[in-house]
C-alpha positions in Angstrom: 83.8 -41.9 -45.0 84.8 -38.3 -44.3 83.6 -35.3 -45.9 85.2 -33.0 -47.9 85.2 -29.4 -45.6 84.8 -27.3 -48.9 82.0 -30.2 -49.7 80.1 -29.5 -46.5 80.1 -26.0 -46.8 78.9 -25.4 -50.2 75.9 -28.0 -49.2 75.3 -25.7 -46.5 75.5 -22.8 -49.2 73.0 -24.5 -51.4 70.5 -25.2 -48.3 70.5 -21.5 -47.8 69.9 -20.7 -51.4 66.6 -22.9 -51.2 65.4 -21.7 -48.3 65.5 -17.7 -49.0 64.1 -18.6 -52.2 61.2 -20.5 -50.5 60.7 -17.4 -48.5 60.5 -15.3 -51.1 58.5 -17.4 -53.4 56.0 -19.2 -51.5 54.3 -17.0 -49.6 53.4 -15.4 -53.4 52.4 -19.1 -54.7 50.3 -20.4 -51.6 46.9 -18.6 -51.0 47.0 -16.2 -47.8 42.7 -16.5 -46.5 44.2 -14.1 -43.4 44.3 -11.2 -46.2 40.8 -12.2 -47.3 39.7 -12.0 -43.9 41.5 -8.1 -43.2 40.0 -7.1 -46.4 36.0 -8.4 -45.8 34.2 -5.0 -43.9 33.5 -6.1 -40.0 30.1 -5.9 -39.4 30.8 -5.5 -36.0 32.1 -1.8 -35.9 30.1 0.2 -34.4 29.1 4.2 -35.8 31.6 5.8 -33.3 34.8 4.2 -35.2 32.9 4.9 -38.5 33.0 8.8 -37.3 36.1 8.8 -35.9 37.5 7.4 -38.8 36.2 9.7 -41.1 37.4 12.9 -39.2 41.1 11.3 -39.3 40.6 11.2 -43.1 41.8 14.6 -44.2 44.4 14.9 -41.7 45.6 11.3 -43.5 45.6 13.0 -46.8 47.3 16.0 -46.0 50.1 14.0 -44.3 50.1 11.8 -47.3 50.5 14.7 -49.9 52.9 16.0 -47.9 55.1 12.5 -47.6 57.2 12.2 -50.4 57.0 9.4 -52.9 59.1 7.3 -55.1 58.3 7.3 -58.8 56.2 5.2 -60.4 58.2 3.4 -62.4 60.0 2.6 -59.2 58.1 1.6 -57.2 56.6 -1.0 -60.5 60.1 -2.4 -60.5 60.2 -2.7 -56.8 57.3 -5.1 -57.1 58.9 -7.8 -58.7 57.2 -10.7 -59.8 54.0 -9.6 -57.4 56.7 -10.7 -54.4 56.2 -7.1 -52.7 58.5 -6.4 -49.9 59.9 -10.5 -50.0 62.3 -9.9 -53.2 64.5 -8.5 -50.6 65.3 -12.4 -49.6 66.8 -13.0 -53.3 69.4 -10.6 -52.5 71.3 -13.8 -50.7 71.4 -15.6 -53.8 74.2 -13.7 -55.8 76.0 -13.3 -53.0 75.6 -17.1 -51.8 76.8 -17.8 -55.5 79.6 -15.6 -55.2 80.6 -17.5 -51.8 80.1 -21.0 -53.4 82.7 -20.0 -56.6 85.3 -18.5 -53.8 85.0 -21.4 -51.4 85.9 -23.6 -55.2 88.8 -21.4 -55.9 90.2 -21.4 -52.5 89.6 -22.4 -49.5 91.1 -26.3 -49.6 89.0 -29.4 -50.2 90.9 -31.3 -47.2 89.3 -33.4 -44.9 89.9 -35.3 -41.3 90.1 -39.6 -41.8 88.5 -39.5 -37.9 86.2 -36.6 -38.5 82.7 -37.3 -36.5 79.7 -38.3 -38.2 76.7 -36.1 -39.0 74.3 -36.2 -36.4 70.9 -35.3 -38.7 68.4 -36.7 -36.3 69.7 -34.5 -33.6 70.0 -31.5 -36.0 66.8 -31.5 -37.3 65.0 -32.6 -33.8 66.6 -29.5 -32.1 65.3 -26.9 -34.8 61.7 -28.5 -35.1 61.9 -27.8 -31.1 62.9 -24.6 -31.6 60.1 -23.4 -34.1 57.9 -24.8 -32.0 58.6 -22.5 -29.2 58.2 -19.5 -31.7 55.6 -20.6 -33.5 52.8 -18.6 -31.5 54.8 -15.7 -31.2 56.1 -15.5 -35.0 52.3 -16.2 -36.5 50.1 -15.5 -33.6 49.2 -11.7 -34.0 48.3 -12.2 -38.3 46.3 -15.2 -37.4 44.0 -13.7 -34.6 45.8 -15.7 -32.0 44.4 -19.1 -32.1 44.4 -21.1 -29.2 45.6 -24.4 -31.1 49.0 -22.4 -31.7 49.6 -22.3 -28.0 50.6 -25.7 -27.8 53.9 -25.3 -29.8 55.6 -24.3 -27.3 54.2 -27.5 -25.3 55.3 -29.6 -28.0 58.3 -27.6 -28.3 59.7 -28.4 -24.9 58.7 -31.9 -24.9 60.6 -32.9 -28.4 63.9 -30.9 -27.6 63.7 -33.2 -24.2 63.6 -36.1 -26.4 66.3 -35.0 -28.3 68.2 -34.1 -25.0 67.9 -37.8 -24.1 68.9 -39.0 -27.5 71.9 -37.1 -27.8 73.2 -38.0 -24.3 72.9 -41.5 -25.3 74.5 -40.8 -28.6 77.3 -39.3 -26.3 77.6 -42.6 -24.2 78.0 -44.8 -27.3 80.8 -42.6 -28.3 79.2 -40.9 -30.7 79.2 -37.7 -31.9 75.8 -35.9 -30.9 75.3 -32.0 -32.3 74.3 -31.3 -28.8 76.7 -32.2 -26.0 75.6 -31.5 -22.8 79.0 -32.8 -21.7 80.3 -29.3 -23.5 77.6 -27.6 -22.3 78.4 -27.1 -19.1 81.9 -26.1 -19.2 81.7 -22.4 -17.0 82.9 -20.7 -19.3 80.9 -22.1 -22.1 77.3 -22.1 -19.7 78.4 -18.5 -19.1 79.1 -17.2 -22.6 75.9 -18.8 -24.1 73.5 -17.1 -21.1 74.8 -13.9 -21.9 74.9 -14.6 -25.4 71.4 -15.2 -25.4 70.6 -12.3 -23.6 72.1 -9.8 -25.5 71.0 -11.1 -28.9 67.5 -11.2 -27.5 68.1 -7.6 -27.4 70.4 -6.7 -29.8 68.3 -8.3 -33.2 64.8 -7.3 -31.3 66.3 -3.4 -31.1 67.1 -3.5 -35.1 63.6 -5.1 -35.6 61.7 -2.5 -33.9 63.4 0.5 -35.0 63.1 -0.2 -38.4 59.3 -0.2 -37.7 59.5 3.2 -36.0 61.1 5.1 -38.3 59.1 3.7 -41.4 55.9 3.6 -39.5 56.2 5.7 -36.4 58.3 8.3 -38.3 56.8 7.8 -42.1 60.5 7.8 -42.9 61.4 6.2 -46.5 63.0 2.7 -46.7 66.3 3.9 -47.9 66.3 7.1 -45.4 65.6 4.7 -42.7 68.0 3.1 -43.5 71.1 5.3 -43.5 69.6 5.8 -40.2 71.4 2.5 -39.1 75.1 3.7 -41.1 76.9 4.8 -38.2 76.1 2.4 -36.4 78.1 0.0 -38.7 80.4 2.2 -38.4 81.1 2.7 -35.1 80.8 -1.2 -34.3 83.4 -1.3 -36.4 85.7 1.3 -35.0 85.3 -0.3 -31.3 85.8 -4.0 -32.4 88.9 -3.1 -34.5 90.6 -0.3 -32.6 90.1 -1.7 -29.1 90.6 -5.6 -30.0 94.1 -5.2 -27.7 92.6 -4.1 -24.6 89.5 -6.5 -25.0 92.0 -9.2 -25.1 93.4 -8.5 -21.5 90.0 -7.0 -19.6 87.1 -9.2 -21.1 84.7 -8.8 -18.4 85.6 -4.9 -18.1 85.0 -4.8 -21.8 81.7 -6.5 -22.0 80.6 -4.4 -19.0 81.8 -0.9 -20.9 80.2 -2.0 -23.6 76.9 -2.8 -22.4 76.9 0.4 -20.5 78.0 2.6 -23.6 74.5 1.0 -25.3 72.3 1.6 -22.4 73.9 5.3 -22.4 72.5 5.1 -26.3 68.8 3.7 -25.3 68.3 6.3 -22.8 69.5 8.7 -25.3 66.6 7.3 -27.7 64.3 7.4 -24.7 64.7 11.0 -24.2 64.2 11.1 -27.9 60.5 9.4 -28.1 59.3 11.1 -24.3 60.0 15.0 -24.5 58.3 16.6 -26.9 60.6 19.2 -26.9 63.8 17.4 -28.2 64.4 15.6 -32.2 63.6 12.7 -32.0 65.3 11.3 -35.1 68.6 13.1 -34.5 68.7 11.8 -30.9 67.9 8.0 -32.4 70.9 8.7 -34.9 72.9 9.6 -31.7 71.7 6.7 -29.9 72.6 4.3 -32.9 75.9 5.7 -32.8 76.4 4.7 -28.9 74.4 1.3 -29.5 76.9 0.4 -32.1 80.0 1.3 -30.1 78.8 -0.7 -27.4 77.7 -3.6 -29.0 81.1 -4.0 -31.0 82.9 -4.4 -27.8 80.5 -7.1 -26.3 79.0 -9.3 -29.3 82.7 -10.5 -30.0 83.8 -10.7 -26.4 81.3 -12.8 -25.2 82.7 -15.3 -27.9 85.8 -15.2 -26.7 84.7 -15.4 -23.3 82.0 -18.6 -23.8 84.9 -20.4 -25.7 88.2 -19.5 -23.8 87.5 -22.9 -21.5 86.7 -25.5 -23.9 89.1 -28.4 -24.7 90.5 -27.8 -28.6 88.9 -30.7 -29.6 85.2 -29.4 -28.8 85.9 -26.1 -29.9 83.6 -26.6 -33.0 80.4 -28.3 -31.3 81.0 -25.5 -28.6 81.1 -22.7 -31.7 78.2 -24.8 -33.2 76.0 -24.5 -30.0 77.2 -20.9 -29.7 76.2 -19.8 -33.1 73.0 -21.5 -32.9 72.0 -20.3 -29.6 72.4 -17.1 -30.8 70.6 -17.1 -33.7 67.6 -18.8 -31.4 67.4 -16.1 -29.3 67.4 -13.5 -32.2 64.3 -15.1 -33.4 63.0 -15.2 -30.1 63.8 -11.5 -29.8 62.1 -10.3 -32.3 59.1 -12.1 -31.8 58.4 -11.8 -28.1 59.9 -8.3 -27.9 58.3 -7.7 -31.9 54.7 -8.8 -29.9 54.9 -6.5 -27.1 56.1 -3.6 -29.4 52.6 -3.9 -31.8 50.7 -4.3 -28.4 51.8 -1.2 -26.9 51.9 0.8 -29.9 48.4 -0.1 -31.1 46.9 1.9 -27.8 50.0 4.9 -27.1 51.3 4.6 -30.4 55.1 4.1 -31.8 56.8 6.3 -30.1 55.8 5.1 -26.3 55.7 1.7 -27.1 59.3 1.7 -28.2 60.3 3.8 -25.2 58.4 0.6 -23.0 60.6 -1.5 -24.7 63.8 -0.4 -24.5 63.1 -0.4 -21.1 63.0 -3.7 -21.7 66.3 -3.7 -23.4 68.1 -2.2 -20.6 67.0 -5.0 -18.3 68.5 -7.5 -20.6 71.7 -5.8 -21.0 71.9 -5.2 -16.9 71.8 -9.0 -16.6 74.4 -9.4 -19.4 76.9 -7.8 -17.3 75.5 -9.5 -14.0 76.2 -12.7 -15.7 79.6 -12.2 -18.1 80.3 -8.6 -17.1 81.7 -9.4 -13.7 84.9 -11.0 -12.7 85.0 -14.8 -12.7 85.9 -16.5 -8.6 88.7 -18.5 -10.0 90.0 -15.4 -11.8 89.7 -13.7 -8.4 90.7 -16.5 -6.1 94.0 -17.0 -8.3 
């Protein structure tokens, strides 16, 4: 029996409904012994961090008198419920309600007699592989780095073989697995979801980290921080709209404009956190601006790119495997990039260690252009 489309979605919608709330809500419900453990005194520091400690103390407070504030009563209502800083994952519900109601009132409820089956055992195998992986990198630094949490990514590998093996016989039954290697491997498709990959390792990572620099490295406030990120909206905008006509005809002179135009940006926000004698936060506001021009003209063109090969009829497992590839590597991004960020900055402080890593970042986007930037040999042949 085939599923209704609108039925699919708004189970999707509800899914995402219980899981922000479970990220809100349970962390507040199930005891935390790590914050125990920060709070108890260490009997093992010695006098010297005692003293050192102490002389930072009224350089602290002056900085803290100095910092403004919010209200009181704001920052009571902030607090809702004793969830802290995790309310901010019920703002998805109204707006997932919102989406269920319009997906009611109009989008269809049509369906396909021969649509494929729902491969759940693939699904869910994939994305137990996939936390796996993170898993040391996500809870490692909290949790003192255990040596048990090494082996997810061991057992991470292993089970998305096994799921590997199980789809590909799922594929030679004539079924319908959620990951086709048979798709996979289409040029264009192997290309797209490399640099894909790439760039989103960088591009959620450099959102990640420069939130933490400007509220922590910067002791900027929450909502100053971020307008900080406002032009760069807008200017992703501005290139993904305005120059949609010419990305159509020069893809791989787009995605390789693009990634240039955000490296311009990083070393702009390099400059920013090395010389002493320039602003830093008005060269960041500059850099976001070039960052978001950039990326507006390669996030959507490697889509295009990744999918212009692929038969009609796997268009949506190739857009499946794109999408989730995507969001894999943002994850990923922001915990391995996220890790080495809080190592560096714990011994050279914010500043430096986001310079190290948008090193880092220009790495990456060099090897986005190396892999979808360049012209393709049929493309050049023909």
């Amino acid at each position: 029996m085939a599923l209704s489309r609108t039925r699919v979605f708004n189970t999707l919608i509800g899914l995402l409904v219980l899981a922000v709330v479970a990220l809100a809500v349970i962390p507040w419900l199930v005891p935390r012994p790590q914050e125990a453990v920060r709070d108890r005194p260490d009997s093992n520091v010695v006098l010297t961090g005692d003293v050192a400690r102490d002389r930072s103390v009224a350089s602290d407070e002056a900085i803290d008198r100095a910092r403004p504030s919010p209200p009181v009563d704001i920052q009571h209502r902030a607090d809702l419920m004793g969830l802290g800083w995790r309310v901010i994952f019920l703002i998805n519900v109204p707006i997932a309600v919102l989406t269920f109601v319009a997906t009611l009132l109009i989008i269809p409820g049509s369906r396909r007699p021969e649509a494929p089956t729902i491969d759940a055992p693939g699904a869910v195998g994939i994305s137990v592989s996939l936390a796996a992986m993170l898993l040391p990198f996500v809870l490692g630094r909290q949790n003192g780095w255990p040596v048990w949490m090494w082996g997810g990514p061991v057992v991470g590998v292993i089970l998305l073989l096994i799921v590997i093996r199980m789809e590909n016989r799922r594929a030679a039954r004539g079924g319908d697995p959620v990951l086709d290697t048979r798709v996979i491997v289409i040029p264009s498709l192997a290309r797209g979801l490399i640099a894909s990959v790439l760039f989103m390792t960088f591009f959620a990572s450099f959102m990640f980290r420069l939130t933490i620099l400007l509220q922590q490295g910067e002791h900027i406030e929450p909502l100053y921080a971020g307008l900080v990120f406002a032009p760069s909206g807008v200017t992703f905008a501005l290139s993904s709209l305005l120059m949609r006509g010419w990305v159509a005809q020069n893809r791989e002179r787009a995605v390789r404009t693009g990634a240039c135009v955000t490296m311009i940006g990083l070393l702009i926000a390099v400059l920013g956190l090395t010389v002493e004698a320039l602003p830093t936060v008005p060269l960041i506001v500059a850099a976001v601006c070039a960052t978001g021009f950039g990326n507006g003209l390669v996030l959507p063109t490697l889509i295009g790119l990744a999918l212009c090969d692929v038969p009609l009829a796997k268009s949506g497992v190739a857009s499946g495997t794109m999408t989730a590839s995507q969001q894999f590597a943002a994850s990923a991004g922001v915990a391995l990039l996220g890790t080495l960020y809080f190592a560096c900055s714990a011994s050279t402080g914010h500043e430096h260690a986001m310079a190290w890593t948008l090193v880092v970042d220009i790495v990456l986007l060099i090897a986005v252009i190396l892999v979808a930037g360049l012209p393709r040999r049929s493309a050049i042949e023909g």
